[in-house]
C-alpha positions in Angstrom: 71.6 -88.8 182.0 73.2 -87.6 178.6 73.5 -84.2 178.1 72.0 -83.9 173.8 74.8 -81.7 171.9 74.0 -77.9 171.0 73.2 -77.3 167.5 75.2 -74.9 166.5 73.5 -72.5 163.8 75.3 -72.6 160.3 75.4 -69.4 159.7 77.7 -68.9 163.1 79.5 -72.3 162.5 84.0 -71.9 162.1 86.3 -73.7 160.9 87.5 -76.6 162.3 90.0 -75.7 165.1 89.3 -71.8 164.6 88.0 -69.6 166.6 84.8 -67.8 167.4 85.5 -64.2 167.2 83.7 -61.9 169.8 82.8 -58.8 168.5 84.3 -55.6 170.1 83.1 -53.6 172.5 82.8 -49.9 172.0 84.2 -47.4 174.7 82.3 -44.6 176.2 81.6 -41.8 173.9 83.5 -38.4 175.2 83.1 -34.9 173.0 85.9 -34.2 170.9 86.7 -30.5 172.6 88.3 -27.4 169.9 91.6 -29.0 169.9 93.6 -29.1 167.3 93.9 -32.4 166.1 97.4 -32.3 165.1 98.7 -31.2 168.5 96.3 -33.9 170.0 98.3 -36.7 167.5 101.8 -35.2 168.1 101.7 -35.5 171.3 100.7 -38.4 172.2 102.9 -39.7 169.3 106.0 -38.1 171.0 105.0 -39.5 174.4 104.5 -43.2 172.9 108.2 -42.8 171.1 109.8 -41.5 174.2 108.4 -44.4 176.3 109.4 -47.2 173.7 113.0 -45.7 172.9 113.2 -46.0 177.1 112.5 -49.6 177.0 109.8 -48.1 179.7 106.2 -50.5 179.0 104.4 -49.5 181.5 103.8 -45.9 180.2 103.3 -47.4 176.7 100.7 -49.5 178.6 99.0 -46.1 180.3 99.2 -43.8 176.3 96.2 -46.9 176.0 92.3 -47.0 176.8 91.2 -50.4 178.6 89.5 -51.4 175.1 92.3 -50.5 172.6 94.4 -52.9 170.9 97.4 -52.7 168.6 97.2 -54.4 165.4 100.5 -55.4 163.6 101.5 -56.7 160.4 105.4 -57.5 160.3 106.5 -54.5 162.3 107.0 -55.7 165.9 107.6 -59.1 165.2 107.9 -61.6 161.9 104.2 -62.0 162.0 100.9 -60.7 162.4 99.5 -60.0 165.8 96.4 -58.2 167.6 97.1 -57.4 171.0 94.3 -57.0 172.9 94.1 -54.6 176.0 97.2 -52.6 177.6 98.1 -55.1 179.5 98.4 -57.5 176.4 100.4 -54.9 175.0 102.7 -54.3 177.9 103.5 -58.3 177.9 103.8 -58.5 174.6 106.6 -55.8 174.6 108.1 -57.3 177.4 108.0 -60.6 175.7 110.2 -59.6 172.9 113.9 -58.1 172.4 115.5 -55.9 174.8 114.6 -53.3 172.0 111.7 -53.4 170.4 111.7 -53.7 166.3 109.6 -50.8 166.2 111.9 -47.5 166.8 109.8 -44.8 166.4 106.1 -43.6 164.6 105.6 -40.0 163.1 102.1 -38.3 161.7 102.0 -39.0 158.0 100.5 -35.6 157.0 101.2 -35.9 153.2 98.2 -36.0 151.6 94.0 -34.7 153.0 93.6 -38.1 153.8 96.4 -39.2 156.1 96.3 -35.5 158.2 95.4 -35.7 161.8 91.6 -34.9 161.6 88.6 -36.1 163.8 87.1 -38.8 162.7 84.2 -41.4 164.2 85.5 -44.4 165.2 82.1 -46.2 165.0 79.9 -47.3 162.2 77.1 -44.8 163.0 79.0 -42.0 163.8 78.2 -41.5 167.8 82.1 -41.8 169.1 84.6 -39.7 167.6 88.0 -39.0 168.1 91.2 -38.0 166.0 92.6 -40.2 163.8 96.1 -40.0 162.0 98.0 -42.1 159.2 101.5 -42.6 160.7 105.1 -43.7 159.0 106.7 -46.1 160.8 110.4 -47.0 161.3 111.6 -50.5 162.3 115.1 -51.5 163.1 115.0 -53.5 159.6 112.4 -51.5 157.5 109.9 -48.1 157.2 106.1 -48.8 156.9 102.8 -47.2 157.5 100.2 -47.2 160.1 97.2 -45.7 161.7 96.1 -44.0 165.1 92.7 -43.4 166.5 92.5 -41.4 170.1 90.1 -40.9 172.4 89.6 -39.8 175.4 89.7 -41.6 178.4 86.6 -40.6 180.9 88.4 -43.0 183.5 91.6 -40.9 183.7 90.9 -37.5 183.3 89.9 -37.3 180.0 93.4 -37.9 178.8 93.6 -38.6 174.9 94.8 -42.4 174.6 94.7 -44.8 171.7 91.7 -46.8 170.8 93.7 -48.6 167.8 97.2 -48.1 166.9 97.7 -50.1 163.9 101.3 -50.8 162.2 102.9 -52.8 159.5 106.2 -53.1 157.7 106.2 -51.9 153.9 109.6 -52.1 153.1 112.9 -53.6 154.2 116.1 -51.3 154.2 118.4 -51.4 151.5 116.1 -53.7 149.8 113.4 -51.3 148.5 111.1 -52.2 145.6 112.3 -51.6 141.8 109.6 -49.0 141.3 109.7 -45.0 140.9 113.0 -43.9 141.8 114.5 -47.3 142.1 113.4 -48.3 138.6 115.8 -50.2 136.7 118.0 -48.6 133.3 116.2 -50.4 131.0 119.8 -49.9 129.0 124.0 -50.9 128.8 125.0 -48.4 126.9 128.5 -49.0 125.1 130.1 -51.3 122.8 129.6 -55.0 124.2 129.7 -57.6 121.6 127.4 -60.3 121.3 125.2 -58.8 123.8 121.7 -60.0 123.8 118.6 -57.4 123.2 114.9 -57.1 126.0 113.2 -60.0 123.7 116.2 -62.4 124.2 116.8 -62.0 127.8 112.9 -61.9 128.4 112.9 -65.5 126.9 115.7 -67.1 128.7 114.6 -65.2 131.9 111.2 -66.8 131.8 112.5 -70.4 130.8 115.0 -70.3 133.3 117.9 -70.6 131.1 121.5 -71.6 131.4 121.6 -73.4 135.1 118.6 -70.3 136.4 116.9 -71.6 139.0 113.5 -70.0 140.6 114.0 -68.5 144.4 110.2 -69.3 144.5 107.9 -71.8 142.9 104.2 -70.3 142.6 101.1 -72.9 141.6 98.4 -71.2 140.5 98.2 -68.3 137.6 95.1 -66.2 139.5 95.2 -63.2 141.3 97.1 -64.9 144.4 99.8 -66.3 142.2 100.0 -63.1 139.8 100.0 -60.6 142.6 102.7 -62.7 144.6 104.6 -63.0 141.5 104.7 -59.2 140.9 105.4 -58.3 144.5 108.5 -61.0 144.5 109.6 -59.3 140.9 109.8 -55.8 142.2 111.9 -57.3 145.3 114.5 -58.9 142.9 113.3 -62.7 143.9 113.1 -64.9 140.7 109.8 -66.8 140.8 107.9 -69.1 138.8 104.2 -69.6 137.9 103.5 -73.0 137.1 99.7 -73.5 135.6 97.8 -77.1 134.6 95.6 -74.7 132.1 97.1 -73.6 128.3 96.3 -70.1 129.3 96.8 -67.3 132.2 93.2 -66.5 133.2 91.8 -69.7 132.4 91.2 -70.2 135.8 88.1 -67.7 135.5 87.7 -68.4 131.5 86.7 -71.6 131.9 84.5 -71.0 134.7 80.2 -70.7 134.4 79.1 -68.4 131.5 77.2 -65.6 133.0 80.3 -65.2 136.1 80.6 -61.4 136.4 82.4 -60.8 139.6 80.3 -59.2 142.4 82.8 -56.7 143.6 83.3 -53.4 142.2 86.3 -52.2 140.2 87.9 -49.7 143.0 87.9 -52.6 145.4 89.5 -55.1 142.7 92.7 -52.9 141.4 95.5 -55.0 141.2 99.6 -54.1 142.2 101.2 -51.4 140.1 98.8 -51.7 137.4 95.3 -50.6 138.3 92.3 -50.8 135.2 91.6 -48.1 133.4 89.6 -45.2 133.9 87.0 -46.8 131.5 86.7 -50.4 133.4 83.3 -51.1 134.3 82.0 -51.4 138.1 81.7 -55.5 137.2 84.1 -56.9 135.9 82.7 -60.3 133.1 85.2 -62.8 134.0 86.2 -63.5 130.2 87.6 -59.9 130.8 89.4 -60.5 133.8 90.8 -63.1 132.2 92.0 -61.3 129.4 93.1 -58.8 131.9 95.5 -61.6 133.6 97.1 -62.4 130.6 98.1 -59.0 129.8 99.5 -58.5 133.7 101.5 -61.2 133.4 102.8 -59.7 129.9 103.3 -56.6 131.2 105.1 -57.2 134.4 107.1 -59.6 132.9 105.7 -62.1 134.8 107.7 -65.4 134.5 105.1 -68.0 133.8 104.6 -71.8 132.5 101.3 -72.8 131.7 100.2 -76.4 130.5 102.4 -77.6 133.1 101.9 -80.0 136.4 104.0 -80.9 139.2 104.7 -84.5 139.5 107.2 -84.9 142.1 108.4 -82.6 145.1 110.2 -83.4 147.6 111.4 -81.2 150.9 115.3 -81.1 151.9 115.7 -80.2 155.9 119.1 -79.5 155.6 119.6 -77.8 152.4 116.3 -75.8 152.9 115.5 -76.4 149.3 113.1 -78.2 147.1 113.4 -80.8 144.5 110.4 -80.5 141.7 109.9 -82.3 138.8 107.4 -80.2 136.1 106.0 -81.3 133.5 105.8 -78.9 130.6 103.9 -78.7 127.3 105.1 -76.4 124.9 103.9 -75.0 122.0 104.7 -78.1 120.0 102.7 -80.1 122.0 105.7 -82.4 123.3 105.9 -82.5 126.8 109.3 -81.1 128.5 110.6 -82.7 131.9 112.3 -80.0 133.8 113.8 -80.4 137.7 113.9 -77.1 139.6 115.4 -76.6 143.0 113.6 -73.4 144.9 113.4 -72.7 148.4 109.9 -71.4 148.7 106.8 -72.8 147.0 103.7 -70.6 147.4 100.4 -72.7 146.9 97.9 -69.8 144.5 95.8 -72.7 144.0 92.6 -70.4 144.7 90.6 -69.4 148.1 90.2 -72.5 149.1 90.6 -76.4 147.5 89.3 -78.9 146.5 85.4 -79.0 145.2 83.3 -79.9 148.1 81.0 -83.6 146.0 79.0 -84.6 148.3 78.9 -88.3 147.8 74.7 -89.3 147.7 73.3 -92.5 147.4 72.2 -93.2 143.5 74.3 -90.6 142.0 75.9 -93.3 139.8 72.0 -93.8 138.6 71.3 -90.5 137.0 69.9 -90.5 134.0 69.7 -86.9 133.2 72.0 -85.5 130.8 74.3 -83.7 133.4 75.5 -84.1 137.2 78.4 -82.3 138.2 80.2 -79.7 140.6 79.1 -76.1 140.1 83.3 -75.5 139.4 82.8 -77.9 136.1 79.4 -76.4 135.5 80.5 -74.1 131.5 76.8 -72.8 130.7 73.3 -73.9 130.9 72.5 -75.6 127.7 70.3 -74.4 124.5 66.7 -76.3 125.1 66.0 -78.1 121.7 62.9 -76.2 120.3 59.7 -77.6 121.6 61.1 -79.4 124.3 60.8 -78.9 128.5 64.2 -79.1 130.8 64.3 -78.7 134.6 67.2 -78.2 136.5 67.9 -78.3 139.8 71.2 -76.2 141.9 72.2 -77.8 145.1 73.5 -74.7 146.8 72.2 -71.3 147.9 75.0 -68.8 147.5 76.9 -66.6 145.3 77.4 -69.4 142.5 74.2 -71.4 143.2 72.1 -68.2 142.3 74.4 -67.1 139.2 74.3 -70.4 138.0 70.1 -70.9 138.8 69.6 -67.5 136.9 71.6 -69.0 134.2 69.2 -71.6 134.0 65.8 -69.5 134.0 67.1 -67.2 131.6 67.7 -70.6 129.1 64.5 -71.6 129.6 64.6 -73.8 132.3 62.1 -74.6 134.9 64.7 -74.1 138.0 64.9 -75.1 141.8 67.0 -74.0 144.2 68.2 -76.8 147.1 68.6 -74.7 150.3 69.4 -76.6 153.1 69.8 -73.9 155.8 70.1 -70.2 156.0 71.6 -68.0 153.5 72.8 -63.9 154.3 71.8 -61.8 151.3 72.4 -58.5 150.4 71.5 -56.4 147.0 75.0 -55.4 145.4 74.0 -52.0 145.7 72.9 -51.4 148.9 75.6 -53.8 150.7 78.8 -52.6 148.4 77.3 -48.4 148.9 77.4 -49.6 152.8 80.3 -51.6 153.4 82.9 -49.9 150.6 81.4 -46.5 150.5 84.0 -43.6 151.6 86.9 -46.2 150.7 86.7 -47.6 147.8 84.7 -45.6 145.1 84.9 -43.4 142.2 86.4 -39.9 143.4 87.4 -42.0 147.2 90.9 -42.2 149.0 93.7 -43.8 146.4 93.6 -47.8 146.8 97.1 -47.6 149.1 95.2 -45.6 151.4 92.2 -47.2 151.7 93.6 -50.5 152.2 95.4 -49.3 155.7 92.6 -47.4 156.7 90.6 -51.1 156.0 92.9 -53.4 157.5 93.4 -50.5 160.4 90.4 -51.6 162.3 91.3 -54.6 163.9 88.4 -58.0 162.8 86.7 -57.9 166.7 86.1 -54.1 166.0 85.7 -54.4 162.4 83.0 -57.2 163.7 81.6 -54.6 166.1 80.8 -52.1 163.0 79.7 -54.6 160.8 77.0 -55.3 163.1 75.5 -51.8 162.8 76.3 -51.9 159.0 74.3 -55.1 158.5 71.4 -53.5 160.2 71.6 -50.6 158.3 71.9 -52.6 155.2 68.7 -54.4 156.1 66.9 -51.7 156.2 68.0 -50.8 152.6 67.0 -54.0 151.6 63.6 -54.5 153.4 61.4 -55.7 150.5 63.6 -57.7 149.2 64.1 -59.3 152.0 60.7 -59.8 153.2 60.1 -60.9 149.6 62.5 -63.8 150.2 61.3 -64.8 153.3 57.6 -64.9 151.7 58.8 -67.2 148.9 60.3 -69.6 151.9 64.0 -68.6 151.5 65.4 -68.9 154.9 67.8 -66.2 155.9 70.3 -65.0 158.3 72.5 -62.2 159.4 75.5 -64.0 159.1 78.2 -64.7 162.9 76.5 -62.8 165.4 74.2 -60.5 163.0 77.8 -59.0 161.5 76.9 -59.8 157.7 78.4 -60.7 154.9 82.5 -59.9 155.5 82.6 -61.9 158.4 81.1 -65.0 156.9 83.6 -64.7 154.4 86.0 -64.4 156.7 84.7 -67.2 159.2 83.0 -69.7 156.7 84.2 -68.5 153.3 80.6 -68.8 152.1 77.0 -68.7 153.1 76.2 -65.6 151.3 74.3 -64.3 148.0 74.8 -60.9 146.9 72.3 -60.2 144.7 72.3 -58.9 141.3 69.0 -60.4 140.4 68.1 -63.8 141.1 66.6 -62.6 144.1 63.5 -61.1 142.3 63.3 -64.4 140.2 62.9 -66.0 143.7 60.4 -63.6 145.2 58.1 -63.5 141.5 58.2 -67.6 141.4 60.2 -67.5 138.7 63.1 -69.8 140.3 61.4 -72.3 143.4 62.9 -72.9 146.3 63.4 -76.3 148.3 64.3 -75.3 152.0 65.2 -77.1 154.8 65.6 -80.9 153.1 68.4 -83.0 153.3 69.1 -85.2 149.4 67.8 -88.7 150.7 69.0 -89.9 147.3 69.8 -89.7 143.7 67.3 -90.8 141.3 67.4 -91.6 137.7 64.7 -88.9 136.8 65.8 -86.6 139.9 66.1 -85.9 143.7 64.5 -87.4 146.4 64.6 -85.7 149.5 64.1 -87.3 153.8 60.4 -85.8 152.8 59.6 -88.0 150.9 59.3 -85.6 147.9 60.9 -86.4 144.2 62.3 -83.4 142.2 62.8 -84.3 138.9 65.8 -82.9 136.8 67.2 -83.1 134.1 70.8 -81.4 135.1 71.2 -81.2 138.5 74.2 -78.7 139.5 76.0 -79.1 143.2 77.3 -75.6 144.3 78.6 -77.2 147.5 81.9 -75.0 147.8 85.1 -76.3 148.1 87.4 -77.9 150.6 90.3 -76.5 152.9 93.7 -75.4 151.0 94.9 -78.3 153.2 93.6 -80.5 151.1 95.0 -79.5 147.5 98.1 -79.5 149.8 97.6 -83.1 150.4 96.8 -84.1 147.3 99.7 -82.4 145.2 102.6 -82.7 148.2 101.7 -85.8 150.4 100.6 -86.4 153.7 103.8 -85.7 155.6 103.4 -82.1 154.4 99.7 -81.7 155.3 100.4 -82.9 158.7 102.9 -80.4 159.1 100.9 -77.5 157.9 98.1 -75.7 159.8 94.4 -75.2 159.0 93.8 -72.3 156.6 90.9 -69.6 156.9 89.0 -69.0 160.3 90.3 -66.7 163.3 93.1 -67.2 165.7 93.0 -66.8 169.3 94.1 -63.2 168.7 91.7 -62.5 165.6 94.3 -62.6 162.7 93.1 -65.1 159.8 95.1 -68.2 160.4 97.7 -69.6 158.5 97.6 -67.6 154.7 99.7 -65.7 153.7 102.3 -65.9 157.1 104.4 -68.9 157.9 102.2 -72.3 158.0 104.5 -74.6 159.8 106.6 -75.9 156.7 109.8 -73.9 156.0 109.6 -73.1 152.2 105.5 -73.4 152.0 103.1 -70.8 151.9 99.3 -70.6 151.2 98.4 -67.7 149.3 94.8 -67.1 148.5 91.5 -64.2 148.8 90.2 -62.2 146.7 91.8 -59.5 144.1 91.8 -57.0 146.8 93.1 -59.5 150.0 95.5 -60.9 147.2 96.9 -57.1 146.7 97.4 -56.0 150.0 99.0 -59.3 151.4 100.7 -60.3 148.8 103.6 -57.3 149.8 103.3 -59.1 153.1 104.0 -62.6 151.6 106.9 -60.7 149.7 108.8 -59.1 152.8 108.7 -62.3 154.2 110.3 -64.1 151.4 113.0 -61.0 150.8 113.8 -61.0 154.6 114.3 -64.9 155.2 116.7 -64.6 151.9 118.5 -61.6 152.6 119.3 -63.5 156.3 117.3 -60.5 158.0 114.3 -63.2 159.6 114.6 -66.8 160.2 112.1 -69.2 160.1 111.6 -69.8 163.7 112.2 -66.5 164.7 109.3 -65.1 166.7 
């Protein structure tokens, strides 16, 4: 007898070949005794280094509780790792060179933040422990990292580590052109015919006089910017290549009323953070406006109105060959072959738009049917005159763009097919950003490692709890939702909205408002109907009902990076290339921003605040595998 398939719930669906990630499990809460916490970290800080300068892993293995892990970004090997469980670590260590790359850590004590200082390592508050910022020292580089101890019940109430986190901020000898390292800015002395900053800023970014790009970047948002900046300060030439006329035009040209949903301490971009007097939200007309003066000001080497059009791989040279296509200010387009040895793909989170492909849709008769990316505005209503609209789509951009709609006049319906998690910006962003990033909170560096500290199965674990709480927050709203016949969830495993992001890269509203026009039946809701078919005067659903519409807007996300990839650089390059997005077997993200498969490709995407921390990551990569300090293959 056939056994029927399990339905899998959307909202705890992966990506295709990823992985489902099991939240944590906290360890047994022990009282944190009078100790001072800085004797507590340097000791067991001296007892790790003494083990690991020994070569001796199994007393690295014992400084560790049974549920710890050590989270790494670059330090310990050319990649990003989350070893779960002593054992995993002791194997892991054993695995690699007769020394390990990491030398030694030390307490980072240089600011109130970084000190040794106990601190809960749980979202409520229950299990505490001392924590520490740490500098870190790798046969190659000097980085940062984090410790959390506790103490172990099963062994005598020795302080181990619960996380140990670690990653590589700089490579030796090859430090970033910033601060001390900043460059003249002047050749003093007579030296005729010399050309002034304007004139060597143009044949810089035009690639002048046989320059070549190191690194080819598509894409002139926040992945290819930041990248870009990172690469600058590291003395790699790169290259932004853009289809649109303008930098920023990838948000310009997006729907009218996009603000973006995270706050301004979360957003803050590499070397240049906004000003004092940015607003919380940030209108993406100004973000845009924003890009264009980033790329201005750090000298950003970029080419917009231009397309690839050929690119083809060379194994043994380990170099590309592009043809670009570039339309310059006269209008006359300008053929130009460029040979680099990396090409980073900035083409945006994910690829291309998601269209589904319904039955009819060549019938419509309505005066507009199209993706929610390609979607500038809803339209003035002639006076007098009805219009209905309908968004195909239930999260972030199908309620933007359904408010849109209602506040033009429209009569709107929402299409929701399954579940949706939802969270009022407030309540969610106060939960899940307070203490890190906010006005008066830790400075942006800081907060980013003590974010990316906590390893995704823990950070899992405390998004649980933080979920709940925000639920609680949000308790009207939410029962005002469910009332009007939204459906909702609590996104993988009740963990909310980061891990849907992370996992899915969508199913999720947070609301600034279109929630309320929900709950007052202001904008209806169509639940749990598949699109049978595509009218000319509407939708009609496996029901049997007919929505009529005159626009009717599909904000049906987008496809995997894989895809653009495909489209842009063949099939014998998309074969190559792993899946993008979705956990590993060890919890890392797979495949962005770390080695994909093809030597000389990289996908870079995420948003401002992914694209700032990781795009240093991308960076040391790139530096190392031209300075002949990593190879490709190495482990």
């Amino acid at each position: 007898m056939a056994t029927a398939a399990v339905q899998i719930p959307s909202y705890n669906r992966v990506e295709p070949g990823s992985q489902q990630l099991q939240a944590a499990i906290y360890p047994e809460a022990v009282p944190v005794s009078s100790e001072d916490p800085n004797t507590i970290a340097g000791d067991w800080t001296h007892s790790f280094n003494k083990a690991l300068s020994a070569g001796d892993f199994a007393s690295v293995r014992n400084l560790f509780l049974p549920e710890s892990c050590w989270r790494d970004q670059l330090g310990l090997s050319w990649d990003y790792h989350t070893l779960n469980g002593p054992e995993k670590i002791e194997s892991f260590l054993k695995s690699g060179p007769d020394t390990p790359r990491i030398i030694s850590i030390d307490i980072d004590a240089s600011n109130l933040t970084r000190k040794p200082a106990v601190s809960a390592i749980d979202f409520n508050g229950k299990i505490n422990g001392v924590a520490t910022f740490l500098s870190v020292e790798t046969d190659v580089g000097k980085g940062k990292g984090l410790l959390r101890l506790l103490r172990d019940p099963q062994d005598g109430s020795k302080w181990k580590a619960f996380t140990l986190f670690t990653a590589m901020h700089e490579l030796k000898g090859h430090e970033e052109t910033t601060k001390a390292n900043r460059p003249h800015g002047v050749d003093h002395g007579g030296q005729p015919g010399r050309k002034n900053w304007q004139e060597r800023r143009m044949a810089q970014e035009n690639f002048e006089d046989g320059l070549e790009p190191t690194v080819l970047i598509l894409g002139a948002g926040q992945g290819g910017l930041t990248s870009a900046a990172r690469l600058q300060q590291l003395q790699i030439p790169a290259l932004i290549v853009d289809r649109n006329p303008r930098v920023g035009d990838n948000w310009r040209n997006r729907y009218h009323q996009l603000v973006l949903h995270d706050p301004v301490w979360y957003d803050h971009l590499p070397y240049v953070p906004f000003p004092a007097h940015w607003p919380i939200f940030t209108p993406k007309d100004k973000l845009a406006e924003w890009f264009e003066s980033y790329a201005r000001l750090l000298e950003l080497n970029v080419w917009t109105s231009t397309s690839i059009t050929d690119a083809k791989w060379d194994e043994t040279e380990r170099q590309w060959t592009v043809t670009l296509v570039r339309t310059g200010a006269s209008g006359k387009p300008e053929t130009r072959i460029l040979h680099p040895r990396h090409i980073v793909q900035a083409t945006g989170h994910s690829g291309e738009m998601k269209m589904p492909f319904i039955k009819g849709m060549d019938s419509f008769e309505g005066e507009n049917l199209c993706h929610s990316s390609q979607f500038k505005g809803a339209p003035t209503i002639p006076e007098g005159q009805n219009r209905r609209a309908i968004v195909v789509g239930c999260c972030n951009s199908g309620h933007d763009i359904a408010q849109d709609f209602y506040e033009h006049g429209y009569d709107v319906t929402i299409v929701q097919r399954s579940s949706t998690y939802v969270m009022s910006s407030k309540n969610g962003l106060d939960v899940l950003l307070g203490g890190l990033y906010e006005e008066g909170g830790p400075e942006t560096e800081d907060a980013d490692l003590m974010f990316m500290s906590i390893p995704n199965a823990m950070l899992k674990r405390m998004h649980q709890d933080a979920t709940s709480e925000i639920s609680r927050r949000d308790e009207p709203l939410l029962k005002g939702l469910e009332k009007a016949g939204f459906k909702l969830d609590s996104g993988p495993d009740d963990a909310g909205f980061f891990m849907k992001y992370f996992q899915r890269g969508g199913g999720y509203y947070i609301d600034v408002g279109c929630s309320q026009l929900i709950i007052d039946g202001k904008i209806k809701i169509k639940q749990g109907q598949e699109i049978s078919e595509i009218k000319p005067n509407g939708l009609l659903f496996t029901d049997g009902e007919t929505l009529e519409a005159d626009q009717i807007i599909f904000a049906t996300g987008y496809d995997n990076m894989r895809g653009t990839a495909r489209k842009i650089f063949g099939d014998e390059l998309a074969e190559r290339v792993k899946d993008v997005w979705g956990f590993d077997e060890e919890g890392e993200l797979r495949t962005m921003w770390r080695r994909t498969g093809h030597p000389g490709f990289w996908f870079f995407g995420g948003n401002l605040a992914l694209c700032r921390y990781y795009s240093r990551m991308l960076a040391l990569q790139i530096k190392a595998l031209e300075e002949g300090i990593m190879k490709y293959e190495a482990p």
